[in-house]
C-alpha positions as CSV (number, residue, x, y, z in Angstrom):
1,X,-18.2,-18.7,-8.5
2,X,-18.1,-14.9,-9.8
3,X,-20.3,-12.6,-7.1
4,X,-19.4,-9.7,-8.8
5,X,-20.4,-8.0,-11.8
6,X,-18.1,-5.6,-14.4
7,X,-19.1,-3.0,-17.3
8,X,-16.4,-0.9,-19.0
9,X,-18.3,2.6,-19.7
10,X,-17.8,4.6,-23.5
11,X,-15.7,6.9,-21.6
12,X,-13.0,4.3,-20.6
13,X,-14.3,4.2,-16.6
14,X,-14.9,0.6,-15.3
15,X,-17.8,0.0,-13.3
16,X,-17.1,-3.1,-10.4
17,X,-19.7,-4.0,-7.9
18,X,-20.7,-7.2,-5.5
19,X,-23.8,-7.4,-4.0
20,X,-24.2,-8.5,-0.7
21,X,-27.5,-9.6,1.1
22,X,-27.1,-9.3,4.3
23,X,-25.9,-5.6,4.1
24,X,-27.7,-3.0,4.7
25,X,-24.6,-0.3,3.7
26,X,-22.7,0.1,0.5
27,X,-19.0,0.7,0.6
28,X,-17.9,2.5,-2.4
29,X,-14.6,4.1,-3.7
30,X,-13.1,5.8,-6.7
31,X,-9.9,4.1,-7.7
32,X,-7.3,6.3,-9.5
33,X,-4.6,4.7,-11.6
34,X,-2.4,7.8,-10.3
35,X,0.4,7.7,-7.3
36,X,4.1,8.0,-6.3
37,X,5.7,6.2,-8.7
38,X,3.8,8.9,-11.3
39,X,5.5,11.9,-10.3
40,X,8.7,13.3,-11.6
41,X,11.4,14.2,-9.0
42,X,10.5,17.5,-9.4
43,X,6.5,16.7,-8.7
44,X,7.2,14.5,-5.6
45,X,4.7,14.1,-3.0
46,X,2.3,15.7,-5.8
47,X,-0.4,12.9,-5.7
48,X,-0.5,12.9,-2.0
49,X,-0.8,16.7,-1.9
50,X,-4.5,16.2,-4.5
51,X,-6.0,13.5,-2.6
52,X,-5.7,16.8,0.8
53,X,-7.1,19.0,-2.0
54,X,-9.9,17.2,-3.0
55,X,-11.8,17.7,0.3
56,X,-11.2,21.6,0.2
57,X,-14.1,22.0,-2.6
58,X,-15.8,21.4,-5.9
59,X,-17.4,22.8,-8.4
60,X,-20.7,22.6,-6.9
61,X,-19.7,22.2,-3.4
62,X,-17.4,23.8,-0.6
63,X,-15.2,22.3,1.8
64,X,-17.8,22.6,4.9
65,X,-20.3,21.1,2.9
66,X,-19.0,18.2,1.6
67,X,-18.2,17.3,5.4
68,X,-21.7,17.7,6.4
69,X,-23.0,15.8,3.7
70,X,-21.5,12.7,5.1
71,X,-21.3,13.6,9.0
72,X,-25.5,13.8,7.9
73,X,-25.1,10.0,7.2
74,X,-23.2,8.9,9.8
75,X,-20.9,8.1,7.4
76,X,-16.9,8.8,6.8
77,X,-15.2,10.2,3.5
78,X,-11.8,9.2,3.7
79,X,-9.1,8.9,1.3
80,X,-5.4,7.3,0.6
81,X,-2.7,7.6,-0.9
82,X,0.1,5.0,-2.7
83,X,2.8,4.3,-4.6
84,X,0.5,3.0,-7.4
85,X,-3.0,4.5,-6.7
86,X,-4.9,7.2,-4.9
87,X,-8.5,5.8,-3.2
88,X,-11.5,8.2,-2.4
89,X,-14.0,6.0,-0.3
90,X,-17.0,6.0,2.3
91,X,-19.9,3.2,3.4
92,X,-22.7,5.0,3.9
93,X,-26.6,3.7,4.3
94,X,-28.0,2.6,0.8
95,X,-30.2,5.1,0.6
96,X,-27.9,7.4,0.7
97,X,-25.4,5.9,-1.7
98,X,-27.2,8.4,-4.6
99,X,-25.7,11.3,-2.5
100,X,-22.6,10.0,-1.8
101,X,-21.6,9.2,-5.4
102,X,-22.5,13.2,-6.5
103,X,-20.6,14.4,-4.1
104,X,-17.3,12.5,-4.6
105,X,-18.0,12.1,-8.6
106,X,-17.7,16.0,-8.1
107,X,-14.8,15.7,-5.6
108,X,-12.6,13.6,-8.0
109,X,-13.3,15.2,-11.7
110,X,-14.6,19.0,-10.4
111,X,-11.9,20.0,-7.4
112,X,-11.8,24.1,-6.9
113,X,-7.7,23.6,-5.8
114,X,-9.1,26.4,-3.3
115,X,-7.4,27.1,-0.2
116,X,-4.0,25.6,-1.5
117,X,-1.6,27.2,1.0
118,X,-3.7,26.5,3.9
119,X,-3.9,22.9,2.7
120,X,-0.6,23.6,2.1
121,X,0.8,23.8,5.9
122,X,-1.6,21.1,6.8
123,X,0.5,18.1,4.5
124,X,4.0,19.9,5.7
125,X,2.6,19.2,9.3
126,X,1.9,15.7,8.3
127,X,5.6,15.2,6.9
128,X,6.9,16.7,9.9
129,X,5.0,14.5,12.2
130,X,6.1,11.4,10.1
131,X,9.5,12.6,9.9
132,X,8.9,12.5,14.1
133,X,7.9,9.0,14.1
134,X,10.7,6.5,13.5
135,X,9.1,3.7,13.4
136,X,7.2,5.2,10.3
137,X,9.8,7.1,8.7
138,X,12.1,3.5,8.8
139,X,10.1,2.4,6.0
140,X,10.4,5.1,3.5
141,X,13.9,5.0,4.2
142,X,14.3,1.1,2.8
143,X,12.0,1.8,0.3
144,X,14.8,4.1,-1.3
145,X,17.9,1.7,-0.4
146,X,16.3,-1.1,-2.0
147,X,14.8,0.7,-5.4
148,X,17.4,3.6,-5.3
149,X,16.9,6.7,-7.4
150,X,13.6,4.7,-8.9
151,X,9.9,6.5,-8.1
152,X,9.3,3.4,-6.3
153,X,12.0,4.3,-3.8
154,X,10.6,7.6,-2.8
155,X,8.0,8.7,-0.3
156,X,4.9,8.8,-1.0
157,X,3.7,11.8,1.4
158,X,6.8,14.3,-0.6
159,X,9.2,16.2,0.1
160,X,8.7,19.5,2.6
161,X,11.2,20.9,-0.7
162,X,8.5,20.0,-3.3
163,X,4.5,20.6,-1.1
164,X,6.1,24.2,-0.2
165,X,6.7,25.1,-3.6
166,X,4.5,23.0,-6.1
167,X,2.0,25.5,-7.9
168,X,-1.5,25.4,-8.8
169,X,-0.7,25.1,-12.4
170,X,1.5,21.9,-12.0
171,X,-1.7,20.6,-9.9
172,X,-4.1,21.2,-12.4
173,X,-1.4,19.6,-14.7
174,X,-1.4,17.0,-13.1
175,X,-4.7,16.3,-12.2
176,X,-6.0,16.4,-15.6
177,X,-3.5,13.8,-17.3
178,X,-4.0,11.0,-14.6
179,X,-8.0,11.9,-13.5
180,X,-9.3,10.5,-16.2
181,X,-11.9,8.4,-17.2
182,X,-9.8,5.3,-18.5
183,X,-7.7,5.4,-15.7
184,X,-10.6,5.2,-13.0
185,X,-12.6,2.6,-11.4
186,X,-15.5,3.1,-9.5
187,X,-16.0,-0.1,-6.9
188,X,-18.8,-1.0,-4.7
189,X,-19.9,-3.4,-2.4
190,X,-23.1,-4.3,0.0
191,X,-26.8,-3.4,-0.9
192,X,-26.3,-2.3,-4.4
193,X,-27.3,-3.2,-7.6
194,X,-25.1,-2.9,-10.4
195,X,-27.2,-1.9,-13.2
196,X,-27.8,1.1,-11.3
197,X,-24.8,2.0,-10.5
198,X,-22.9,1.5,-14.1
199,X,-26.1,3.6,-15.3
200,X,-25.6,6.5,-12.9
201,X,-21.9,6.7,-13.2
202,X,-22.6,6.8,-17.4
203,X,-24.9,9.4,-17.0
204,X,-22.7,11.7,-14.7
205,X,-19.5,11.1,-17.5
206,X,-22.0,11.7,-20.0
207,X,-23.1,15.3,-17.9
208,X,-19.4,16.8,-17.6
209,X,-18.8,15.3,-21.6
210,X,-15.9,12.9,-20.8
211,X,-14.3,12.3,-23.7
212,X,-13.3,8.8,-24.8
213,X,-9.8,8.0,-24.1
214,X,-9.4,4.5,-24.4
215,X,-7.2,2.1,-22.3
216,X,-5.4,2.7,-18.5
217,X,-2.3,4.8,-18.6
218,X,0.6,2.6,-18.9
219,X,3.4,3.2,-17.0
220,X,6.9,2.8,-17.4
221,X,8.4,-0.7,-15.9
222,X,11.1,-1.5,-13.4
223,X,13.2,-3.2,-15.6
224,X,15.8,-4.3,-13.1
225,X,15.8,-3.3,-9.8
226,X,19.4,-1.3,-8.4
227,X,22.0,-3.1,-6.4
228,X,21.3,-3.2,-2.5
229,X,21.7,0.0,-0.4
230,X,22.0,1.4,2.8
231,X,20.6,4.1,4.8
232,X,20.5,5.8,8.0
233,X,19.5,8.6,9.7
234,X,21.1,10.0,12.9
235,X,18.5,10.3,15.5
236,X,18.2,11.1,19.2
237,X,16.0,7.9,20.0
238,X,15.6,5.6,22.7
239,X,16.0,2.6,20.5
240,X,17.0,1.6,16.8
241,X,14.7,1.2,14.5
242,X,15.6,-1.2,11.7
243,X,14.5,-2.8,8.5
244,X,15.9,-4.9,6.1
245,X,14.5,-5.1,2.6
246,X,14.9,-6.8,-0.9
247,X,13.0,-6.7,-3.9
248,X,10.1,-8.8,-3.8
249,X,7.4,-10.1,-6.1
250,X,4.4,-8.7,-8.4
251,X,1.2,-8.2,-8.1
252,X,0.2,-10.5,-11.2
253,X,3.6,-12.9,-10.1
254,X,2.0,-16.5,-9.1
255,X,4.6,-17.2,-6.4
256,X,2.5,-14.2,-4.6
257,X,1.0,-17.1,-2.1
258,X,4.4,-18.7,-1.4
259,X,5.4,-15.1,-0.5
260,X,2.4,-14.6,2.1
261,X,3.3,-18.0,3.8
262,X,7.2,-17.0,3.8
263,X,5.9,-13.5,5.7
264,X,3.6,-15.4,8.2
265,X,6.2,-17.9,9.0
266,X,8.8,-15.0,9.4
267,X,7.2,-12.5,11.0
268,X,3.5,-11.9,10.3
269,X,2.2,-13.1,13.2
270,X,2.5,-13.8,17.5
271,X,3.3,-17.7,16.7
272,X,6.0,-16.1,13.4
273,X,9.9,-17.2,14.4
274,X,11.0,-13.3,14.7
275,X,8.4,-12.7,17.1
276,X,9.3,-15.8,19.1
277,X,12.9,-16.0,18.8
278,X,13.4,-12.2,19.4
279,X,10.9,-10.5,21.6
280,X,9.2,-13.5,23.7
281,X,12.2,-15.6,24.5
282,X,15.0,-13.0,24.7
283,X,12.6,-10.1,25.6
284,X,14.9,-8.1,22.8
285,X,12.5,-6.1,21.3
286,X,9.1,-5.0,21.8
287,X,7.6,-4.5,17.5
288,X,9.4,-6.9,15.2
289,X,7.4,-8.3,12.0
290,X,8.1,-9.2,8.5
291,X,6.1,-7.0,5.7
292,X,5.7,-7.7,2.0
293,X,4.7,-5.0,-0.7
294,X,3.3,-5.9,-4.2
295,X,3.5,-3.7,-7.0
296,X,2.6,-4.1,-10.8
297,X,5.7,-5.5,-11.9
298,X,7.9,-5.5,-8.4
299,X,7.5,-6.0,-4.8
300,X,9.5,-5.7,-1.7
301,X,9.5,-8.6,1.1
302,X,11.4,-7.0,5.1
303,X,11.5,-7.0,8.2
304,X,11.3,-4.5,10.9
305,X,12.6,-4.7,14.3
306,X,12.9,-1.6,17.1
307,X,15.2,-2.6,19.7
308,X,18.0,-0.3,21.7
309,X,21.8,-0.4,21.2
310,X,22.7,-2.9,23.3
311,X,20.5,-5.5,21.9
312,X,20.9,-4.6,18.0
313,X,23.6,-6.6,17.2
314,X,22.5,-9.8,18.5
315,X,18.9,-8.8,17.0
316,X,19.9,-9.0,13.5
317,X,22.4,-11.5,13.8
318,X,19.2,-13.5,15.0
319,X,17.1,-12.2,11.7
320,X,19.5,-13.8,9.5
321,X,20.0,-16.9,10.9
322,X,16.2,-17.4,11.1
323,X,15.9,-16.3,7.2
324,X,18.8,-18.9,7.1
325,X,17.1,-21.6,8.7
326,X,14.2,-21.3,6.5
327,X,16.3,-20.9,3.0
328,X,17.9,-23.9,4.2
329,X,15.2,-26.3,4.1
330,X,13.9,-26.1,7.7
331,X,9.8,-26.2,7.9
332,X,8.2,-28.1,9.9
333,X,4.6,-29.0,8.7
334,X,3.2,-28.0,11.7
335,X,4.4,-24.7,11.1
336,X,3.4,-24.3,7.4
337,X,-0.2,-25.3,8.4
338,X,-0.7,-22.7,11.4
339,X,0.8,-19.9,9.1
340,X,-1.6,-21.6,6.2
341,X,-4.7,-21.7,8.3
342,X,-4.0,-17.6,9.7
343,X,-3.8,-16.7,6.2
344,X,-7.2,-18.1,5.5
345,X,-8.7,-17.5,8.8
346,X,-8.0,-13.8,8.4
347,X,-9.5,-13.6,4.8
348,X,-12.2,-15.4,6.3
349,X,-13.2,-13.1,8.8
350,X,-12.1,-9.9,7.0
351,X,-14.7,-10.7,4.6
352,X,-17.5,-9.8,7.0
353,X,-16.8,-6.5,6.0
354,X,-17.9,-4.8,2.8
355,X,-15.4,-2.5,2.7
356,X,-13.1,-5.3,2.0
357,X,-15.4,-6.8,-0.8
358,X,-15.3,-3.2,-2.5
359,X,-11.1,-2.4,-1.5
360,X,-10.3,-6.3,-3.4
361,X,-12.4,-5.1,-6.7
362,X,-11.5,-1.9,-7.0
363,X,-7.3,-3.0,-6.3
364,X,-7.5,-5.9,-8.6
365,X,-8.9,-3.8,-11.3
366,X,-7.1,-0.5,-11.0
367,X,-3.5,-2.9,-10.8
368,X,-5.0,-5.4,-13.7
369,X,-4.8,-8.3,-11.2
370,X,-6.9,-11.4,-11.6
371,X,-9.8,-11.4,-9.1
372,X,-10.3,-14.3,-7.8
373,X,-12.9,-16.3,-5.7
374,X,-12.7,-16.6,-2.2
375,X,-12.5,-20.6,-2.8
376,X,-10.0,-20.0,-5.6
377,X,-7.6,-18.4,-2.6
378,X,-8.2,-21.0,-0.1
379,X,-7.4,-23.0,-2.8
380,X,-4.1,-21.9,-3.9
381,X,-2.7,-20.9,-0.2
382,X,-4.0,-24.8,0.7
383,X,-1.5,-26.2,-2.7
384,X,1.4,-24.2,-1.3
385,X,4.3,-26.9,-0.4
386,X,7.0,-25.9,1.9
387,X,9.9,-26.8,0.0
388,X,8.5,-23.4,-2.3
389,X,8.3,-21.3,1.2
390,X,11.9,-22.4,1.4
391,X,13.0,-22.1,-1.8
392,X,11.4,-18.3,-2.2
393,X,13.4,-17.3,0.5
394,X,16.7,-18.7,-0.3
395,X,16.2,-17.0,-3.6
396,X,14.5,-13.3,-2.4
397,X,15.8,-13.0,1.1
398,X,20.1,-14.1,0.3
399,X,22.1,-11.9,1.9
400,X,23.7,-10.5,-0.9
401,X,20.5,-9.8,-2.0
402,X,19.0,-7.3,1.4
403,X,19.4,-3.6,2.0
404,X,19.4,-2.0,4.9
405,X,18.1,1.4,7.0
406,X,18.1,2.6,10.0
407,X,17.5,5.3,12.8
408,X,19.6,5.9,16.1
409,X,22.0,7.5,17.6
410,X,25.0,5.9,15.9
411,X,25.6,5.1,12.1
412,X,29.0,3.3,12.9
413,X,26.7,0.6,15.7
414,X,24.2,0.7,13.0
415,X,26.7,-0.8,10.2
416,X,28.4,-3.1,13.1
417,X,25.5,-4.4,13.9
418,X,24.6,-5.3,9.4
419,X,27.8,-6.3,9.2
420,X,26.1,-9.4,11.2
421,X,23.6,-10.1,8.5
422,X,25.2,-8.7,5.4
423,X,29.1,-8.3,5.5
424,X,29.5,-7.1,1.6
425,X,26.5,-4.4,2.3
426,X,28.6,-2.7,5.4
427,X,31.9,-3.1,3.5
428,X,30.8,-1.1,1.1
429,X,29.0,1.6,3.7
């Protein structure tokens, strides 16, 4: 059954809201079809830098007062960043939700781009501290050996190199060919009625004349991704910090749900193998999961483990033979129904919130994914057969298939220690 209700304005925004009865708040957010894999080399980190920017002012508002507009409410403006869209959002009261959508309807079409070199400092503070946390940093750092020179392997906060240079102009560049009306989405979810809401955000295009510019921007596709890679980077740490990485599956890609058992059953959870195999029975490491990333027309399925030198060897060597064990054949049922039932159990419960009704419109609609029911889910995760778990990670997770990054001490431990999982990948390092 549909709970949710969709208009697509004259000006090319799309309108998506869900009422829900028992709220009392509305979660809303303004989806833009604008994010890493956008920018040029030469604009890198450019989207991230906006989404700072729009908080420093608008047209009919400054910085101070946009934050005391929603501290008034109780209420948090927030915003993120990706490799595929940017996200202004709050949950405020409903009676405030009038309010609320002025001020960030102003934020997201109307920014000053005051203040940039103060905002400036703040975002190379952020890199720095991320370039400070391993554990973090790990990620970007597979990103780029799996998709290479591709936007998708860059990211997505930018380069110290590109936020200390990058000018107004190229802001304001940028901002007006991606903040657009067509590539939009205004979601909402709670006490809300939609009527109301398509009217109000018609009226305000109607009030700044947005012009009528037809469909989402379209982006350029991966059309194949690059052959694996490694990275490191020397570090002074404690431990290694470790991922291995392969290209994955799409948003839109119906093997999606065979790909979120494979990532429970590997490492998504206490009961996964990795967490039992590696850190409760052998103590080896203290974080190790899987992680899986879906894009419009790729994806990326790892794992991550931190664990120090003398352990990293045997760590890996146990990764692969678990990813083994599984391409082989080896599920037991009792093991595809606990990962089956925490996948549903946490979409259960996570849909208690309506922040999570309005994140899975205004996704599905900025990436043009299917949305589906909440029954239509169960549904599909309760059909998945564990020959296809095993099969998906014979055919995404082969050795030949994983890259590989790291940060420690030593690059020459770090490629011994690969050589464990992937011996063509460290022959070539």
């Amino acid at each position: 059954m549909q709970n949710w209700e969709l208009t697509e304005l004259d000006s090319g925004e799309r309108v998506i809201s869900e009422r829900l009865d028992h709220a009392r708040s509305v979660a809303v957010g303004y989806w833009i079809g604008a994010g890493s894999r956008d920018e040029t080399d030469s604009k890198a980190g450019i989207s991230h830098f906006i989404e700072h920017l729009l908080f420093k002012g608008s047209e009919h508002r400054s910085a101070l007062e946009i934050a005391e507009i929603f501290d008034g409410f109780g209420a948090e403006l927030n915003a993120a960043t990706s490799r595929e869209h940017t996200l202004v959002y709050t949950r405020v009261p409903a009676r405030h939700l009038e309010t609320a959508l002025e001020v960030m309807n102003d934020m997201v079409f109307s920014p000053r781009f005051d203040e940039l070199d103060s905002e400036r400092e703040v975002v190379l503070e952020e890199i720095a501290m991320y370039e400070d946390t391993p554990q973090e940093l790990v990620h970007d750092l597979i990103a780029e050996a799996v998709f290479g020179g591709h936007p998708l392997g860059r990211p997505v906060i930018g380069t110290a190199a590109v936020i200390s240079t990058v000018s107004r102009r190229a802001i304001q560049a940028y901002h007006r060919a991606l903040y657009r009306p067509a590539n939009i989405v205004v979601a909402a979810a709670g006490e809300v009625d939609h009527d109301w809401l398509a009217g109000w955000v018609a009226a305000a295009a109607a009030a700044r004349a947005a012009t009528v510019d037809g469909k989402p921007r379209v982006r350029p596709p991966l059309v194949k991704p690059p052959k694996p890679g490694l990275r490191f980077q020397r570090k002074d740490t404690e431990q290694y910090h470790v991922c291995l990485g392969a290209p994955g599956i799409s948003t839109s890609d119906r093997r999606r749900f065979v790909a979120s058992i494979l990532d429970a059953v590997l490492g998504g959870s206490a009961s996964s193998r990795l967490f039992q195999e590696i850190r409760e029975k052998r103590g080896m490491a203290y974080s190790v999961y899987s992680f899986a990333s879906q894009y419009a027309d790729a994806g990326q399925l790892g794992v991550y483990l931190g664990t120090r030198e003398d352990n990293l060897a045997d760590a890996l060597a146990i990764t692969a033979e678990q990813i083994a064990d599984l391409a082989g054949g080896n599920l037991a049922e009792r093991e595809l129904e606990r990962a089956k039932e925490n996948i549903k159990g946490r979409i259960l419960l996570s849909m208690e919130s309506t922040s999570v009704h309005m994140n899975r419109l205004g996704k599905s609609l900025v990436t043009e994914t299917e949305i589906l029911s909440l029954d239509r889910i169960v549904a599909e995760v309760d059909a998945v057969e564990g020959e296809s778990v095993c099969e998906l990670a014979a055919v995404l997770l082969a050795p030949e298939r994983l890259s590989a990054a790291g940060i420690g001490p030593s690059e020459e431990r770090f490629v011994e220690a690969v050589e464990r999982v992937t011996p063509a990948l460290a022959r070539a390092a």
